[in-house]
C-alpha positions as CSV (number, residue, x, y, z in Angstrom):
1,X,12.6,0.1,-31.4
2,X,9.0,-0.3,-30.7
3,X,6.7,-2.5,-32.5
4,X,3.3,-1.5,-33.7
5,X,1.2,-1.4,-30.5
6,X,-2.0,-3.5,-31.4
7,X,-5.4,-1.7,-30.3
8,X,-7.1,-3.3,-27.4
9,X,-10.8,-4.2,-27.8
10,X,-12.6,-2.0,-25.4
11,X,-14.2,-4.5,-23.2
12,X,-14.8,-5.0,-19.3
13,X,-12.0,-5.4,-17.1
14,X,-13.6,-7.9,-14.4
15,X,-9.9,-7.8,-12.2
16,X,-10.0,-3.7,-11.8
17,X,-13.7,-4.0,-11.0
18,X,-12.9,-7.2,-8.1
19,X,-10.3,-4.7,-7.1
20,X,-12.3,-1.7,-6.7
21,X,-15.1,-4.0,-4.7
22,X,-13.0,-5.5,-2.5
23,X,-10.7,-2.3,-1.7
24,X,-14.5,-0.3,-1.2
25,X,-16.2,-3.5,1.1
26,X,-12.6,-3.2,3.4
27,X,-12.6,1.1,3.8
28,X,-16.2,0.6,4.4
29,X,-15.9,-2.3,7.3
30,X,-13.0,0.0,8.8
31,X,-15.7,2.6,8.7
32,X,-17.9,1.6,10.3
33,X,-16.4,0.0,12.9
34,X,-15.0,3.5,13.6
35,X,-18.4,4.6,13.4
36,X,-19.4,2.5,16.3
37,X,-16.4,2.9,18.6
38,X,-17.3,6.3,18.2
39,X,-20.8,6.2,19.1
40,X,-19.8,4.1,22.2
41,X,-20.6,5.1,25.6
42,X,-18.9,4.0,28.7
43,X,-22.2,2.1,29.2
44,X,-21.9,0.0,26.4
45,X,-19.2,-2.8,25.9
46,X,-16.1,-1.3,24.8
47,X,-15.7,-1.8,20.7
48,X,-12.0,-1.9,19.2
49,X,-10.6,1.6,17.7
50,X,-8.8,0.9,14.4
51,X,-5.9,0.5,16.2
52,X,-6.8,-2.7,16.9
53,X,-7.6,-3.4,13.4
54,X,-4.3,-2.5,12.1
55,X,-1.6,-4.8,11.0
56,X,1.2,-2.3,11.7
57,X,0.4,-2.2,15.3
58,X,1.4,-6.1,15.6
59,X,4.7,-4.6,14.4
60,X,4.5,-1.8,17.1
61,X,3.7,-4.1,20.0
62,X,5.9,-7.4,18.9
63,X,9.0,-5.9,21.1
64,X,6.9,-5.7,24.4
65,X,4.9,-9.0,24.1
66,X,8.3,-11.0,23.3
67,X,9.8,-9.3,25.8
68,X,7.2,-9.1,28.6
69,X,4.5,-10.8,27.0
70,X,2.2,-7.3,27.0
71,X,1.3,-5.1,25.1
72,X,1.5,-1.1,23.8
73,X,-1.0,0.3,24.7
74,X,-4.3,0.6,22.1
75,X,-2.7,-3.0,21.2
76,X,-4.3,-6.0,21.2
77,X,-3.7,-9.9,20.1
78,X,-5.3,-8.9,17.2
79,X,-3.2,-7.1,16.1
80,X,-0.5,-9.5,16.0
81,X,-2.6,-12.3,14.2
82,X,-3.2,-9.8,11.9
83,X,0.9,-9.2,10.9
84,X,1.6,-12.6,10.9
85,X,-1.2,-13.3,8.6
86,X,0.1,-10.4,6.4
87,X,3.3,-11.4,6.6
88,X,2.4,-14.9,5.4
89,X,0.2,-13.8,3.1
90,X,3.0,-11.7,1.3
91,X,5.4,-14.4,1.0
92,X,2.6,-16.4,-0.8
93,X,1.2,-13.5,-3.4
94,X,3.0,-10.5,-2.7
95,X,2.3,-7.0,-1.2
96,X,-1.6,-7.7,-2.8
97,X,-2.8,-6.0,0.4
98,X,-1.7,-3.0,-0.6
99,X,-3.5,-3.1,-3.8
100,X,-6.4,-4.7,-3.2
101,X,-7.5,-4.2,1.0
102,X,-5.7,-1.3,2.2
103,X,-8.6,1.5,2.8
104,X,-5.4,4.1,3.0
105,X,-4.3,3.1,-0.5
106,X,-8.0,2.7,-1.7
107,X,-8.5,7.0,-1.0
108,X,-5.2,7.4,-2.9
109,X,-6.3,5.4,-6.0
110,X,-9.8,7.4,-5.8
111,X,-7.6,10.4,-5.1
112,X,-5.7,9.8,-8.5
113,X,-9.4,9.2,-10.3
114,X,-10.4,12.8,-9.2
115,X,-7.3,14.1,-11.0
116,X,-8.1,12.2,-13.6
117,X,-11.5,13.7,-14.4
118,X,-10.8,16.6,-13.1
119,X,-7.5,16.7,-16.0
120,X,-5.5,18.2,-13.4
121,X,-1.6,17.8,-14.1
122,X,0.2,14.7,-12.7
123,X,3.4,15.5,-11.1
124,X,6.6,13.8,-12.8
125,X,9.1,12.9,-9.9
126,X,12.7,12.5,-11.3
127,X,13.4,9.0,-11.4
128,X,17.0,9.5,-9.6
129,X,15.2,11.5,-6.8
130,X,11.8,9.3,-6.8
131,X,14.0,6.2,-6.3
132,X,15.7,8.2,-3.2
133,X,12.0,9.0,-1.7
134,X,11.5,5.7,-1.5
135,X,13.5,5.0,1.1
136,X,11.9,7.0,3.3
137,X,9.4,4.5,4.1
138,X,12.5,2.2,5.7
139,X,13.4,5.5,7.8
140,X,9.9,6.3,9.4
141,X,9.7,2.8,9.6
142,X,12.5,2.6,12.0
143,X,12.1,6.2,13.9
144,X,8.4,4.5,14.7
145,X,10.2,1.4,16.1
146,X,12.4,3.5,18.3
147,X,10.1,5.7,19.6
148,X,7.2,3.0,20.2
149,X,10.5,0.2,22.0
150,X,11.3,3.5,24.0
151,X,8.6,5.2,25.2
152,X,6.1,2.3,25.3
153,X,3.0,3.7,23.0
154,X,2.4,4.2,19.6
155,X,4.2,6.8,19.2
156,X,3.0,7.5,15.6
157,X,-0.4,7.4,16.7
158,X,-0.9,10.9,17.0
159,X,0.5,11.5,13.2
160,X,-0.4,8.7,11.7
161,X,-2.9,10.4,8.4
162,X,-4.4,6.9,8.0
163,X,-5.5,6.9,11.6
164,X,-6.7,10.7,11.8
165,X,-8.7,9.8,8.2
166,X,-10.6,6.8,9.3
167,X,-10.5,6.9,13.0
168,X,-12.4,9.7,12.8
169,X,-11.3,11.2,15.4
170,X,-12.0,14.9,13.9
171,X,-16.0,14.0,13.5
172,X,-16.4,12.4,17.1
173,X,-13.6,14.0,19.3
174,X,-12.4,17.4,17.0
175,X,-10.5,19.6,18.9
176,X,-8.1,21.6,16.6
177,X,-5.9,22.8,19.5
178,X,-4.4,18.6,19.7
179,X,-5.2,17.6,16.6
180,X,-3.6,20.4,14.3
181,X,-0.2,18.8,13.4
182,X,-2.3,15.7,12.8
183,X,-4.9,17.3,10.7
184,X,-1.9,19.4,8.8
185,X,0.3,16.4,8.2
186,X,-3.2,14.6,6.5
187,X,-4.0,17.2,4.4
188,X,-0.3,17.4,3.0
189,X,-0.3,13.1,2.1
190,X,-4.2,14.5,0.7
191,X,-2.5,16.8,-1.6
192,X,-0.1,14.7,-2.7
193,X,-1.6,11.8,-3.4
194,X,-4.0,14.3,-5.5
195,X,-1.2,15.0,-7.6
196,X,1.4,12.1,-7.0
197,X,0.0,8.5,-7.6
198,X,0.4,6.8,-4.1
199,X,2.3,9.3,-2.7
200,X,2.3,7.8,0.8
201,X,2.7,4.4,-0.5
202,X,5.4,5.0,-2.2
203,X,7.7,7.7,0.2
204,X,6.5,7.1,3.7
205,X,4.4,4.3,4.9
206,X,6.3,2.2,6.6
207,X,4.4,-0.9,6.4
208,X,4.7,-0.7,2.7
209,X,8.2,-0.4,3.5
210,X,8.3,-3.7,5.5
211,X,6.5,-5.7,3.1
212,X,8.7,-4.8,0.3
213,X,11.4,-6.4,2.7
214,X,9.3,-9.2,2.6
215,X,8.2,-9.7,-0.8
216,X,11.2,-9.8,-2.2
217,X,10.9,-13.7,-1.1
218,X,7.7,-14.1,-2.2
219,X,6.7,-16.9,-4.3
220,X,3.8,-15.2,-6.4
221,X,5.3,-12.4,-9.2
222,X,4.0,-10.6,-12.2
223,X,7.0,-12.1,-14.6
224,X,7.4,-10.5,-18.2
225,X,8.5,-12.2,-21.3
226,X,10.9,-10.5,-23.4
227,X,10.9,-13.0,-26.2
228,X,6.9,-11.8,-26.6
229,X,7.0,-8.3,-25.4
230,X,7.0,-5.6,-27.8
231,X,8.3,-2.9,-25.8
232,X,5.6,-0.5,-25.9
233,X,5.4,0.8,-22.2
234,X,1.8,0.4,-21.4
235,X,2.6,-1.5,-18.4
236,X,4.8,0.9,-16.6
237,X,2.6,3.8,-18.0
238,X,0.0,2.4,-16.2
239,X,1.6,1.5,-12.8
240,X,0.4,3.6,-10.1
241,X,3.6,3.2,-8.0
242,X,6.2,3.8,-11.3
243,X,7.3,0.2,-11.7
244,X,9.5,-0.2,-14.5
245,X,7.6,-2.8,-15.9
246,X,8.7,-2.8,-19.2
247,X,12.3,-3.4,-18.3
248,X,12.3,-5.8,-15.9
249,X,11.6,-9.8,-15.9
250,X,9.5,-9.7,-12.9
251,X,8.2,-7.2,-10.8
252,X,10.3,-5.7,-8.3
253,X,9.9,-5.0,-4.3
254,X,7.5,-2.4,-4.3
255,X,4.8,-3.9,-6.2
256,X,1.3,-3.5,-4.6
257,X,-0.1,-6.6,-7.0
258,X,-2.9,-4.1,-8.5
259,X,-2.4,-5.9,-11.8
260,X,-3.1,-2.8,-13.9
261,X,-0.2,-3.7,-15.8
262,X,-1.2,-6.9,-16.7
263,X,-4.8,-5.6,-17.9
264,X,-3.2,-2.6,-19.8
265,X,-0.9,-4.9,-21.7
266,X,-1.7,-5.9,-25.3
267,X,0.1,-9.0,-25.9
268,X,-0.9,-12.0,-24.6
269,X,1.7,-14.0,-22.6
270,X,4.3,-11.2,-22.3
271,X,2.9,-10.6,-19.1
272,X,2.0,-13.5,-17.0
273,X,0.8,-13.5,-13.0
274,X,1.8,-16.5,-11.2
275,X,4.3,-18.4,-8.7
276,X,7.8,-18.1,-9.9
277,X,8.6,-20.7,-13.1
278,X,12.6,-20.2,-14.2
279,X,12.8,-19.5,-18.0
280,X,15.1,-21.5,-19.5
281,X,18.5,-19.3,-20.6
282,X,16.6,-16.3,-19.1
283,X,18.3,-14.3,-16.2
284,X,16.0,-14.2,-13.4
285,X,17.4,-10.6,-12.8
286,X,15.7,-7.0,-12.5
287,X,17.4,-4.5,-14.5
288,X,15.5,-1.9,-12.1
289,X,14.6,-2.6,-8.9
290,X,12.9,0.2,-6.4
């Protein structure tokens, strides 16, 4: 049974507000640089697309540049010092980058706002058939791989709905006879992240998928106490991604390190952020993992 949930004091949460800074100041940089590349002329020097700004496309190219030390196409090196610093990055604090830099997963959280105010209903996904989505971030994950090893491009270019949003493609270079299925398959990951927190995050991105891989070696965890918690479910309530929080000792694979559940929890010390102490006679074991 539940304690008595204590009232928070109403009072400025300075980690949502870093959060929401630093996820605007990255969607805004990809911006404009897309901005530019597509104001470019063949007169000017040639400016990276977001392609080149993309961690995922280190994944995309690593095959041919261990293999014959190029790369795919729309590739570049920096794409690959870019996945290696991610990767590192997410064995020291987690999958943070997709909570705090990822412009993709920044429009879903403003997505989510918009429902908010606009008190429009939240879709409830099953939890037996949520955790089955979930996989389906490992499975485009590998269908990308195969196509891109195969037929030596990215593949997932053409489809990708982070690439058709930001690359703006449609503003510089619209031509709805190409561009339909990737304009279709955008709107649809719209949509549901309107009325399914994180929807692509959480079903289908793929480099969400490899990073959970990842994390689950990570040193840095959101760990709970049980001795302190009181059970009261704030902290899974408020996970955009469906955690479950309040059951676990520390967070699971798919945590994007937003730290909402940390803020929304009333009890000091039953949620702590931190690398990875061992409690002593406590099972270092998730009771749900997704």
């Amino acid at each position: 049974m539940a304690a008595k949930i204590p009232k928070k004091k109403k009072k400025v949460s300075w980690t949502r507000i870093l959060r929401y800074v630093s996820q605007a100041g990255f969607a805004a940089y990809i911006l404009i640089m897309s901005i530019r590349h597509g104001l470019a002329d063949e007169a000017t020097t040639a400016l990276p697309s977001i392609d080149a700004l993309c961690p995922f496309g280190g994944i995309a190219t690593l095959w041919r540049f261990v293999s014959e030390g190029l790369y795919v196409p729309k590739t570049h090196l920096s794409n690959l010092v870019l996945i290696v610093g991610l990767l590192v990055g997410t064995i020291l604090a987690g999958a943070a980058f997709c909570g705090w830099i990822c412009p993709f997963g920044a429009l879903q959280d403003l997505l989510g706002g918009i429902r908010r105010r606009l008190k429009l209903p939240l879709i409830a996904v099953p939890t037996r058939i949520d955790r089955w989505l979930t996989y389906g971030r490992f499975v485009l994950l590998a269908i990308i791989l195969y196509q891109t090893i195969s037929a030596v491009h990215l593949w997932f270019a053409d489809y990708d709905p982070y690439r058709t949003i930001f690359g703006l493609g449609w503003l510089f270079e619209f031509d709805l006879a190409t561009q339909w299925i990737a304009i279709a398959v955008a709107v649809v990951v719209l949509v549901g992240s309107l009325f399914i927190q994180r929807f692509w995050c959480r079903y289908l991105c793929p480099l969400g998928g490899l990073l959970s891989i990842v994390q689950r070696v990570s040193l840095f965890k959101i760990q709970r106490d049980p001795n302190v918690c009181i059970n009261c479910g704030r902290c899974a309530k408020s996970c955009p991604v469906k955690l479950p929080v309040d059951q676990s000792i520390r967070t699971g694979a798919s945590c994007i390190g937003c730290l909402d559940c940390v803020e929304s929890c009333p009890v000091p010390g039953a949620l702590e952020v931190g690398f990875i102490v061992p409690r002593s006679a406590q099972p270092m074991v998730e009771t749900q993992e997704i």
